[in-house]
C-alpha positions as a Python dict, from the first residue, in 0.01 Angstrom:
ca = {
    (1, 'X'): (0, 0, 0),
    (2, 'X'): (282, 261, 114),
    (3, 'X'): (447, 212, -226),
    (4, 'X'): (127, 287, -449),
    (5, 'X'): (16, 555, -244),
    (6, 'X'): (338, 764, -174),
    (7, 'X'): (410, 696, -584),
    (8, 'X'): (75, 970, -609),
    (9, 'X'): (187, 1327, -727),
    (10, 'X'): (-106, 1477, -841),
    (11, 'X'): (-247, 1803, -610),
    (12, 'X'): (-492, 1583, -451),
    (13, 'X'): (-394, 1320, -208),
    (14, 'X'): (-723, 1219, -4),
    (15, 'X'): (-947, 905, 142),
    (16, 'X'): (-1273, 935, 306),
    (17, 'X'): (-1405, 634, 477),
    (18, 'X'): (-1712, 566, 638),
    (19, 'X'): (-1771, 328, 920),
    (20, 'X'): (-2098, 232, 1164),
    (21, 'X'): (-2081, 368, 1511),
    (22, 'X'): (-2014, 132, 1795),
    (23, 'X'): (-1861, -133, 1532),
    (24, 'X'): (-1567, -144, 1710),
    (25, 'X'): (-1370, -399, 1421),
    (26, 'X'): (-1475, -188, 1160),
    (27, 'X'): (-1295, 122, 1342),
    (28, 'X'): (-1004, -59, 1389),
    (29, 'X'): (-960, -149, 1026),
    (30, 'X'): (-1062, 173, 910),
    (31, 'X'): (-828, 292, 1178),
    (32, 'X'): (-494, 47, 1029),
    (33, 'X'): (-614, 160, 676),
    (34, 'X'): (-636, 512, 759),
    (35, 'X'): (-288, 521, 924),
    (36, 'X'): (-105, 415, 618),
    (37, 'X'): (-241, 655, 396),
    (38, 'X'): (-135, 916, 708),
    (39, 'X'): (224, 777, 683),
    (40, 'X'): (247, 783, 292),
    (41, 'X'): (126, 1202, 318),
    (42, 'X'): (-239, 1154, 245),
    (43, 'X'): (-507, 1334, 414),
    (44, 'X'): (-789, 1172, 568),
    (45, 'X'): (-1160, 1192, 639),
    (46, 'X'): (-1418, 995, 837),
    (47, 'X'): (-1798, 989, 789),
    (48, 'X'): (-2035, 822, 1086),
    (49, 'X'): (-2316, 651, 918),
    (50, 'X'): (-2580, 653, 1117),
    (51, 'X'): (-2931, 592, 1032),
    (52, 'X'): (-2838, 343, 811),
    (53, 'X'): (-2715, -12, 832),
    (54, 'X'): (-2408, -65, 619),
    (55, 'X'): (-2347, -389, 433),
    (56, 'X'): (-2119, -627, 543),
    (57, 'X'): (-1769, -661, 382),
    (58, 'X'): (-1554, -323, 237),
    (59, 'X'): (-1668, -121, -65),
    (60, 'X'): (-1517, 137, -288),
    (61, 'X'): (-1816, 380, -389),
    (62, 'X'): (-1631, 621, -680),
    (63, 'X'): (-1875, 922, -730),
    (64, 'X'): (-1812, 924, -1181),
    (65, 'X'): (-1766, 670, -1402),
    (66, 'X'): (-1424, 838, -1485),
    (67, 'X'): (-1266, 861, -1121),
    (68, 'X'): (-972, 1119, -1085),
    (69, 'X'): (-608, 957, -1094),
    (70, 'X'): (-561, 1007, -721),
    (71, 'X'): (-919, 798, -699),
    (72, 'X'): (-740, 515, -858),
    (73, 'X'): (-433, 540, -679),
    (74, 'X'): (-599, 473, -367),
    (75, 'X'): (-838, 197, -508),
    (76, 'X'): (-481, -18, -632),
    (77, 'X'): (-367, 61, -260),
    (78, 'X'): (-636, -91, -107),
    (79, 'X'): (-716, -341, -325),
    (80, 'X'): (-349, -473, -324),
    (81, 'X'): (-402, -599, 17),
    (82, 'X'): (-527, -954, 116),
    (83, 'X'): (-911, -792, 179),
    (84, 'X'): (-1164, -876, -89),
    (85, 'X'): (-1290, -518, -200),
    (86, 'X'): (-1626, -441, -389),
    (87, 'X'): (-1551, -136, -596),
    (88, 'X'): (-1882, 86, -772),
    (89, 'X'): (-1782, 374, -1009),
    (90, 'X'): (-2089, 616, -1083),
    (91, 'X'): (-2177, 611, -756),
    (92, 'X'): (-2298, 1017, -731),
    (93, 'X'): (-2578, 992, -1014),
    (94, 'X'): (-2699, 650, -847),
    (95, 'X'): (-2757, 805, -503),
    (96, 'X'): (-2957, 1126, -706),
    (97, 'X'): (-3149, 911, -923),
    (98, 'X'): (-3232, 697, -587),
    (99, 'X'): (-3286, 1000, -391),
    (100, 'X'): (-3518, 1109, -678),
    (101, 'X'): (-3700, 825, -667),
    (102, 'X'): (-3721, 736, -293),
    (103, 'X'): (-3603, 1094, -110),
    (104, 'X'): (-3651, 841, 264),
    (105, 'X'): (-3318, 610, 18),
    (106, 'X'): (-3075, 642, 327),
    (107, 'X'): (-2759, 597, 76),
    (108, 'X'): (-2412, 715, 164),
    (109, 'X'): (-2389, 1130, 129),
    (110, 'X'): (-2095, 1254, -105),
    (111, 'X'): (-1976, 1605, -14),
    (112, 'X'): (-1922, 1776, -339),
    (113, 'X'): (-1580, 1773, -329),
    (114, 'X'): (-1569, 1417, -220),
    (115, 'X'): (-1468, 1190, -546),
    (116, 'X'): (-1502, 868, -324),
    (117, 'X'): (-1570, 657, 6),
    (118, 'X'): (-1391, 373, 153),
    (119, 'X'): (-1661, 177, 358),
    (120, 'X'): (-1599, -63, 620),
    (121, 'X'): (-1906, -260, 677),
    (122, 'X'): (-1907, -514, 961),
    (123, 'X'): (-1741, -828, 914),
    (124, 'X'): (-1931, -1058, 632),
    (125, 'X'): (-2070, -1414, 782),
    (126, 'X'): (-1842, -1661, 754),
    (127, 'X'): (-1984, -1982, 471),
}
């Protein structure tokens, strides 16, 4: 992960995550996660979901299609560890179509600045 993300030179170097309250695994992943992008210069973000129940396992929601190169950069990183990742591009004009459709949808909220969100559900049942 340090090698991919300290490799980034563009002007943006950012992660947002979002985690469940009172999930205290998920906040210590998202915790681990979030300290190597700290160590490799990157600056961080955490949302509280609450009102909500998040999906088990860890998702990549990219707001466009066409993510920004910093977007990707962070994606490889965390998707070149031994966690199985989910990753959705497009992710800003799903929530307003579903917020459209259903305004009580109770998806993830993307600050307009925000081009992604790492999400750390709880732990998936084991098979």
């Amino acid at each position: 992960m340090m090698a991919a993300l300290g490799a980034e030179q563009g002007p943006v170097r950012k992660v947002w995550f979002a985690v469940s309250p009172g999930d205290a695994e998920a906040a210590g992943l998202k915790a681990a996660f979030e300290g190597v992008f700290q160590q490799a210069g990157w600056e961080t973000a955490t949302q509280t979901i609450t009102g909500m129940v998040l999906k088990p396992g860890l998702s990549i929601l990219i707001a466009e299609e066409q993510p920004p190169g910093y977007v990707t950069t962070a994606q490889q990183a965390l998707e070149a560890t031994s966690f199985e990742w989910k990753t959705g591009t497009g992710y800003r004009p799903y929530f307003e179509e579903r917020k459209r459709t259903d305004p009580n949808w109770p998806g993830i909220v993307l600050a307009p600045d925000q081009d992604y969100v790492v999400v750390i559900g709880p732990r998936a049942p084991s098979s």
